[in-house]
C-alpha positions in Angstrom: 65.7 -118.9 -138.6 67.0 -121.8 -136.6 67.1 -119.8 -133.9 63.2 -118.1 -134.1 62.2 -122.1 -134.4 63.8 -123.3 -131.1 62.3 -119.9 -129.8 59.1 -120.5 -130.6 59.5 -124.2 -129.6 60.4 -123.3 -126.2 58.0 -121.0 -125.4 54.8 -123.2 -126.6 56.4 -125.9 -124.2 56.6 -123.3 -121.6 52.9 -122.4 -122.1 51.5 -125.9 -122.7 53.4 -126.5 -118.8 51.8 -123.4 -117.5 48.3 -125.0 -119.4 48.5 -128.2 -117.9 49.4 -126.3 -114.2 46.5 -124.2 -114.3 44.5 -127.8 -115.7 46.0 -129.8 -112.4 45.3 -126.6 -110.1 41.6 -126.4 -111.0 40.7 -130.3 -110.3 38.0 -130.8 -107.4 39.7 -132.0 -104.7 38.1 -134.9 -103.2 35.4 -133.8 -100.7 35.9 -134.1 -97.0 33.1 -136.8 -95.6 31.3 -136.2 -91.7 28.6 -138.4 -91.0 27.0 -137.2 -87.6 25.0 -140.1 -86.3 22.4 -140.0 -82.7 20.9 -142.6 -81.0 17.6 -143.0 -80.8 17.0 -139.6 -81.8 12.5 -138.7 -82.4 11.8 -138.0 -85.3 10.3 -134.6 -84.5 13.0 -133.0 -82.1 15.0 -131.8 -84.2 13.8 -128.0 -85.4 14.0 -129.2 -89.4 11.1 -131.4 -88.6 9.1 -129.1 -86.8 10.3 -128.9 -82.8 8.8 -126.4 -81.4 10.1 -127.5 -78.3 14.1 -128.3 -78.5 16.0 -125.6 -80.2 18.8 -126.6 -82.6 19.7 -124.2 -84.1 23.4 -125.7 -85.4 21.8 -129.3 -86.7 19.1 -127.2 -88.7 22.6 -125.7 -90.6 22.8 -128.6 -91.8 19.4 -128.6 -93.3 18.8 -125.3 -93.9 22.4 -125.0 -96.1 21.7 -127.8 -97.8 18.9 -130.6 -98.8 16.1 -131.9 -95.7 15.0 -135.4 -96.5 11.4 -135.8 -95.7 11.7 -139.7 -96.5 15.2 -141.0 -94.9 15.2 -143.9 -93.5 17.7 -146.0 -92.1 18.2 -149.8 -92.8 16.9 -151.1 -89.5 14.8 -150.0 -86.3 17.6 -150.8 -84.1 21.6 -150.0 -83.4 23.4 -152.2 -84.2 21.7 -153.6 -87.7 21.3 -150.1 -88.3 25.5 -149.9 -88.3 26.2 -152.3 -89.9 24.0 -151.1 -93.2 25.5 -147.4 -92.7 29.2 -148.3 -92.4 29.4 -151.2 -95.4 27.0 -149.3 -97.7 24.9 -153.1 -98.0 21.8 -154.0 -96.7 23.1 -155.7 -93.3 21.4 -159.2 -93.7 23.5 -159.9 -96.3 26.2 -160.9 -94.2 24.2 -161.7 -91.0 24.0 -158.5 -88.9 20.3 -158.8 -88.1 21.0 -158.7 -84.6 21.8 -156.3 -82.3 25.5 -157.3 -81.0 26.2 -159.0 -77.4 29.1 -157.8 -75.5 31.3 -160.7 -76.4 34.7 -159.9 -76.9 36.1 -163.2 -77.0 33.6 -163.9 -80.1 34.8 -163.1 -83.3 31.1 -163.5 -85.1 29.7 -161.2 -82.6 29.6 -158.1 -84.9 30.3 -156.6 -88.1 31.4 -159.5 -90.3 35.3 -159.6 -91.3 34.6 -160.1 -95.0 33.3 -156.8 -95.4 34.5 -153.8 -96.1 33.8 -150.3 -94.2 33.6 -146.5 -95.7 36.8 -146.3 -93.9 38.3 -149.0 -95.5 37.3 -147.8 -99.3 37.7 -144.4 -98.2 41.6 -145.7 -97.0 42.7 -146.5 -100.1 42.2 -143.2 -101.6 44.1 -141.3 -99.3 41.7 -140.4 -96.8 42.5 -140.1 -93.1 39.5 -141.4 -90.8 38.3 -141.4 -87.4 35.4 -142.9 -85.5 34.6 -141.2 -82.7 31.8 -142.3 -79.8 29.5 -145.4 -79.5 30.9 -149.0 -81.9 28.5 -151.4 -81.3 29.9 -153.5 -84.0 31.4 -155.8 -82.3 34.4 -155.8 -79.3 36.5 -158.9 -80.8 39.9 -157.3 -81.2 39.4 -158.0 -85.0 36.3 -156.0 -85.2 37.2 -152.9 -83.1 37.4 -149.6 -85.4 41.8 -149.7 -85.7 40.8 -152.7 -87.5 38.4 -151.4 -89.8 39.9 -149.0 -91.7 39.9 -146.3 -89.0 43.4 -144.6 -88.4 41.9 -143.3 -84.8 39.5 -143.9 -82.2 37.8 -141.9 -79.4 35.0 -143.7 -77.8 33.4 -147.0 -76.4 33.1 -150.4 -78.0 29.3 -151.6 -76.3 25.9 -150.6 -77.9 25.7 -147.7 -74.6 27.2 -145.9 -72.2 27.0 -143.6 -69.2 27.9 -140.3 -69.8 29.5 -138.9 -66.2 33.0 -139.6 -65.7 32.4 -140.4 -62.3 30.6 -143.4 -63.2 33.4 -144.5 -65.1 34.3 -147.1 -62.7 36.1 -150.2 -65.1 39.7 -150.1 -66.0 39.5 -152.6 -68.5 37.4 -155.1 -70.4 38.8 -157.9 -67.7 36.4 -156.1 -65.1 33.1 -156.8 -66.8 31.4 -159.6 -65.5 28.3 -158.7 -67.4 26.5 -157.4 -70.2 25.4 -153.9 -69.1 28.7 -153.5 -67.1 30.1 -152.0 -70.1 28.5 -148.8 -70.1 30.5 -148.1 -67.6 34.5 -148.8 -69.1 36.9 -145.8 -69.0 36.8 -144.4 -72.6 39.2 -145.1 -75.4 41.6 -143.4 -77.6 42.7 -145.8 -80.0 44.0 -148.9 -77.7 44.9 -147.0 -74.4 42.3 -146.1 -71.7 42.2 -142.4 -71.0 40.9 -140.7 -67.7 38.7 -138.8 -69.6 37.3 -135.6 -67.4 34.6 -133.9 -69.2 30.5 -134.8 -69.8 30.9 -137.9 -72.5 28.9 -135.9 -75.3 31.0 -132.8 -74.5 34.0 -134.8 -75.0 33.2 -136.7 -78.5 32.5 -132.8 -79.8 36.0 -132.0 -78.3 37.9 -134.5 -80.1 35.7 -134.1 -83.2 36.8 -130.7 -83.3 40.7 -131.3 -82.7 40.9 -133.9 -85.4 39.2 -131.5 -88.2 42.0 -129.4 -86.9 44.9 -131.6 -87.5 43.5 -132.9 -90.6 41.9 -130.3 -92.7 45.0 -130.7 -95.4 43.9 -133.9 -96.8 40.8 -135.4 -97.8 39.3 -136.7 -94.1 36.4 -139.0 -92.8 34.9 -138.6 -89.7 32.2 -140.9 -88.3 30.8 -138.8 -85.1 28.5 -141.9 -83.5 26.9 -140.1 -80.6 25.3 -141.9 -77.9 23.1 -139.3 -76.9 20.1 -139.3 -76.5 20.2 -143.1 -75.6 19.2 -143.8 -72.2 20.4 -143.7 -69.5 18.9 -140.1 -69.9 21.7 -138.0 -67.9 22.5 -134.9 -68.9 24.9 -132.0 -67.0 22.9 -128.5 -65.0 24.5 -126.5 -68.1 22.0 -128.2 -70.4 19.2 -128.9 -67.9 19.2 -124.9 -67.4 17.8 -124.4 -70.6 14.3 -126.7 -70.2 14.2 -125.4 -66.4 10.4 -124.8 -67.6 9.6 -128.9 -68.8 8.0 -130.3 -65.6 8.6 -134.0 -66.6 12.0 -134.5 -65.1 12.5 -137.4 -67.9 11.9 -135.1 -70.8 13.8 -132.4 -69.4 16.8 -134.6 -69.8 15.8 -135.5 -72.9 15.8 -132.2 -74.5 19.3 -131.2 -72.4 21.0 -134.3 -74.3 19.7 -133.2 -77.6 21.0 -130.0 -76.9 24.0 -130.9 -75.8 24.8 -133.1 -79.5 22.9 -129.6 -80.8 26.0 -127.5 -79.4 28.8 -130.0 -80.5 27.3 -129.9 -84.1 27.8 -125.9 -84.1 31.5 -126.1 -82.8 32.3 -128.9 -85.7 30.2 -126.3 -88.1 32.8 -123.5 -86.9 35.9 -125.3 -87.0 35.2 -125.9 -90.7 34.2 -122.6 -91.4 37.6 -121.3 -89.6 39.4 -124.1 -91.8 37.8 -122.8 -94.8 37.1 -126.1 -96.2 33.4 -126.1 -95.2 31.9 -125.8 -98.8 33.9 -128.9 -100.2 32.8 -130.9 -96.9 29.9 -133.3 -97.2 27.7 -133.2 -93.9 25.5 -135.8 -93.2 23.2 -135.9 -90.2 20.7 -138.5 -89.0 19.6 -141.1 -86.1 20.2 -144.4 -86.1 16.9 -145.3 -85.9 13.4 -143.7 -84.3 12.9 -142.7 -81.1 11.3 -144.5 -78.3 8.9 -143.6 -75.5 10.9 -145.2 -72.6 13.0 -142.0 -73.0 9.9 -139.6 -74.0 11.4 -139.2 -78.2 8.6 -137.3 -80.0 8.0 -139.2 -83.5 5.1 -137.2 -84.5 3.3 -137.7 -86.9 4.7 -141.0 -87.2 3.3 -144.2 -86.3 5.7 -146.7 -84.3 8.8 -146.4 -82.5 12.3 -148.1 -82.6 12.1 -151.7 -82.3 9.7 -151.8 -85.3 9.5 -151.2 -88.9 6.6 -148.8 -88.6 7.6 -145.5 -90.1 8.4 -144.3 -86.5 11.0 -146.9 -86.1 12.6 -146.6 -89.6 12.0 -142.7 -90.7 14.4 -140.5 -89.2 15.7 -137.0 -89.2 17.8 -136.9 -92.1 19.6 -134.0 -93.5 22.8 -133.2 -96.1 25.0 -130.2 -96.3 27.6 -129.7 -99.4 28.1 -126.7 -100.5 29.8 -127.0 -103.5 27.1 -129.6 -104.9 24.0 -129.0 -103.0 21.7 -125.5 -102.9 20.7 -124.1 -99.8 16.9 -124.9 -98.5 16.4 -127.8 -101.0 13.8 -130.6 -100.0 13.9 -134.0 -101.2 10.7 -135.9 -101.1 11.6 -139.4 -102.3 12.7 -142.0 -100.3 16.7 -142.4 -99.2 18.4 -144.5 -97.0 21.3 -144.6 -94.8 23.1 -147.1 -97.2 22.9 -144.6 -100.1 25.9 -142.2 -97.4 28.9 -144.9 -98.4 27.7 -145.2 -102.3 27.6 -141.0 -102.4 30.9 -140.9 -100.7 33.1 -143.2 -102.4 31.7 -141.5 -106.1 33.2 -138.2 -105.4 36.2 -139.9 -103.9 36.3 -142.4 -107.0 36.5 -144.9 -104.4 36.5 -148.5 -105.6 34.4 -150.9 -103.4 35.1 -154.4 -103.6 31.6 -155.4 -103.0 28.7 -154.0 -104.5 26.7 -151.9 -102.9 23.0 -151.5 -102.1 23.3 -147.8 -101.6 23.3 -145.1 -104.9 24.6 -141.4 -105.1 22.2 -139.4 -104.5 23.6 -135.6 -105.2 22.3 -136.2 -109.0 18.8 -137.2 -107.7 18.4 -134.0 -105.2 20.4 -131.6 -107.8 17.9 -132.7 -110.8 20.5 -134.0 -112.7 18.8 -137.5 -112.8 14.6 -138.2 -112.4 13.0 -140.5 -110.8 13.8 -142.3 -107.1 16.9 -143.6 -106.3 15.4 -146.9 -105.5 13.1 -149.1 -107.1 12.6 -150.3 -103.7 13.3 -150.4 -99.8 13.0 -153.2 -98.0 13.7 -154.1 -94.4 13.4 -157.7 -92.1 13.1 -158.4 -88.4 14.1 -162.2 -88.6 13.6 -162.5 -84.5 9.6 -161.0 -84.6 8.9 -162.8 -88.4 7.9 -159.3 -89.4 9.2 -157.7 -93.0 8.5 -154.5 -94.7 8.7 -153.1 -98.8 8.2 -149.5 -99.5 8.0 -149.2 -103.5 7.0 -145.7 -104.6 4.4 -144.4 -102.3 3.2 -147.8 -101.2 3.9 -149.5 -98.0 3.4 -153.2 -97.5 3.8 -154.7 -94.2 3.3 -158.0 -92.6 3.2 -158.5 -89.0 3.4 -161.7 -86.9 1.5 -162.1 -83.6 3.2 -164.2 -81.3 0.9 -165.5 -79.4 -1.8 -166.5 -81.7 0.9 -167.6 -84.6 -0.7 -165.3 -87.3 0.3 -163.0 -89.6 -1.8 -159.9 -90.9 -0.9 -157.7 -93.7 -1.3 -153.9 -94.2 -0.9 -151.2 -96.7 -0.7 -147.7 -96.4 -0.2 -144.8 -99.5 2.8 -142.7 -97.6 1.9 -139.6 -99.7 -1.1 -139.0 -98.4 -1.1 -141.3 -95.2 2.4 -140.7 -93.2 0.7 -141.5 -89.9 -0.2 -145.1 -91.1 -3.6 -144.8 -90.3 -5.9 -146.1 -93.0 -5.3 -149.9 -93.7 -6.0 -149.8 -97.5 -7.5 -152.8 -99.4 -5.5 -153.3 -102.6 -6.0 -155.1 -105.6 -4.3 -158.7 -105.9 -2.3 -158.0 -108.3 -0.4 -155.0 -106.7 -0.1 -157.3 -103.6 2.0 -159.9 -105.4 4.3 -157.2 -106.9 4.9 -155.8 -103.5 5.1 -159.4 -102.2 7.5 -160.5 -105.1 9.6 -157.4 -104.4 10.3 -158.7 -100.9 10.7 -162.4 -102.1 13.5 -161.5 -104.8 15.1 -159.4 -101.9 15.2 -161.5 -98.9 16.4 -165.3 -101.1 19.9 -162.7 -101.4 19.4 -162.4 -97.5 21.0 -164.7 -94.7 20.1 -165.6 -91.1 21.6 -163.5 -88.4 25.2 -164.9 -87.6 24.9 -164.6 -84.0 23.0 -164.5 -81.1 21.6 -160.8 -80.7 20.6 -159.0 -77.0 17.3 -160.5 -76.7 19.6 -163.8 -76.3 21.6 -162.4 -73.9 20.7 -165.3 -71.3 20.8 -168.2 -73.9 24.2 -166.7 -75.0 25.5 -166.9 -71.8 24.5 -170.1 -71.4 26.3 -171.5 -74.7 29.4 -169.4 -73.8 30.3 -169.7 -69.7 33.7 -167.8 -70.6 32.1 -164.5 -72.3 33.8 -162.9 -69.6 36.9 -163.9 -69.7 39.0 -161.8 -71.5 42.5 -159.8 -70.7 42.7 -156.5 -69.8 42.3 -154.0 -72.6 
């Protein structure tokens, strides 16, 4: 009898092992995280929203096997604000960033503040491995530089731009710039070391984006792919120029040949993950920094504005989110996002603890049903330098506008559902202009003035600073 008892005993704790195995075994593993970010990208040239004209097939994956956002917006109308928000999850004048960073690497202040924390740094903590890969712009102090935010590698450039032919890659080191837009034209970085880097610079980030997916598809990973393209200056190789032989405008033919370019590196990542087989337990995110601008012919149809201001063409981008373990294929989300919301999503499904709280939410719930309503009660967006704020709550737009050079301000308000192109100034009762008012007051008292001087100082910076250039080779 003593016997059958220890029997039986043994085999329930046998089978209660085997239980808890099979429990362990069938745990989601934490999802892989790629945030594909362009520069200054239209808001129509990409086929999701309509292109006609500049096939991408590979970035419409993205939509197409997942969720389009037809109201994404990004935190600012410029790079390096627009960062800053993405990477820390927090509206970026919270801590100052409401400048587009100088190249200043002897200036600590000249960036992403030190007291906050990155994706990469949350992320960190939880195991993941991470990689930034392409343009920084948040600041070149050796404190601020991505090994120091959270980032276990680097392949890129530290300045808000860059020239993309090897051959004009004519500076060693940082100790060889002697001004601001000398940058663009360092020797690229992997990590701390210089590398002679031989390839077409939008080419190369989708090399290296490809090879760390490959050495790192075991664990949980984060990649921030910052391309520069298609920021100016508009260059673009005769492989991709081949393809819009029939666009006349020699600027827009460039154009199209760097979109195309990012277009291809996007379908080799896509591949890689597919050969990896981790691709449906891999959150891809893919939008521009900001809106396009004419100077480079970007197409923001049917938008009104461009980047510099908070117009929907300077703050409504291309936006789109693949997952799919989460997210089912062709969906379309029609209320407003942000680019804050990408750290707040990320960090949930890694049960990532952030030290700060963020002003981004998850938004899988929202786009899978599980939860009604918009994310936000409220977006809200300040250019401190032009005096000029925006509140988008619901369907209504309020923005104010300052004219320089009469000194007066003039509001307007436009019903985004039926009025995308901000065309018809609406007159609104008082009452919903003090709530849209009040919305902004509440929200800019938590703001602070920008920390540093931004690019349109560039000469009064100089001026403060007569050693901004002198820094040791690195």
């Amino acid at each position: 009898m003593k016997k059958n008892i220890l029997l039986a005993a043994s085999l329930l704790s046998v089978m209660t092992f085997f239980s808890y195995t099979s429990i362990e075994k069938k745990k989601p593993k934490k999802p892989n995280v790629i945030v594909v970010l362009v520069d200054d990208l239209g808001y129509k040239d990409v086929g999701f929203n309509g292109s006609k004209e500049i096939p991408t097939p590979n970035i419409d994956r993205i939509a197409h096997e997942g969720v389009k956002f037809t109201n994404g917006y990004v935190s600012y109308a410029v790079c390096g604000p627009s960062r800053a928000g993405l990477i820390t999850g927090r509206y970026q004048d919270r801590f100052g960033s409401g400048r587009n960073p100088l190249w200043a690497p002897n200036d600590i202040d000249q960036g992403l503040s030190v007291d906050e924390e990155t994706i990469a740094d949350v992320l960190g903590r939880e195991g993941y491995k991470s990689m930034a890969l392409g343009k920084w712009h948040l600041g070149a102090h050796e404190k601020l530089r991505p090994l120091k935010r959270g980032f276990d590698e680097f392949y890129g450039f530290l300045t808000g731009g860059h020239k993309y032919f090897p051959e004009e890659w004519i500076l060693n080191d940082i100790s060889e710039i002697k001004q601001h837009s000398d940058a663009y034209k360092t020797k690229l970085l992997h990590n701390n070391t210089r590398v002679d880097e031989k390839e077409y610079l939008t080419d190369a980030l989708s090399r290296e984006a490809v090879r760390f997916v490959d050495e790192n598809s075991d664990e949980p990973f984060f990649m921030y792919l910052a391309y520069n393209a298609p920021h100016a200056p508009l260059q673009a190789t005769p492989k991709y120029l081949k393809r819009f032989s029939h666009i006349e405008n020699k600027k827009r033919k460039t154009y199209c040949a760097m979109v195309s370019a990012v277009d291809d590196g996007v379908g080799l990542l896509l591949d890689k993950l597919d050969e990896k087989g981790i691709a449906d337990n891999t959150i891809v995110i893919f939008l521009s920094d900001n809106g396009g601008t004419p100077k480079i012919t970007a197409d923001n149809a049917p938008l009104r504005g461009h980047k510099g201001n908070l117009f929907e063409g300077g703050i409504r981008v291309p936006f789109a989110m693949r997952w799919p373990n989460m997210i089912a294929k062709n969906s379309v989300y029609e209320r407003p996002v942000i680019s804050l919301d990408i750290m707040a999503t990320a960090v949930e499904y890694a049960n990532a603890k952030p030290k700060k709280q963020l002003d981004g939410v998850n938004i899988v719930p929202y786009i899978t049903k599980e939860k009604q309503g918009d994310p936000h009660q409220s977006l809200r967006w300040r250019s401190f330098d032009k005096k000029t704020y925006t509140v988008r709550m619901g369907d209504m737009k309020y923005i104010r506008l300052y004219n320089r050079k009469t000194n007066k301000t003039r509001q307007e308000f436009y019903d985004l559902s039926k009025d995308i192109s901000e065309s018809d100034n609406l007159t609104l009762p008082k009452e919903q202009k003090k709530e849209l008012q009040k919305e902004y007051d509440q929200w800019v008292e938590q703001m602070v003035v920008p920390k540093y001087l931004g690019l349109l100082q560039d000469n009064k910076y100089s001026e403060l600073n007569p050693d901004r250039f002198n820094v040791l080779a690195y």
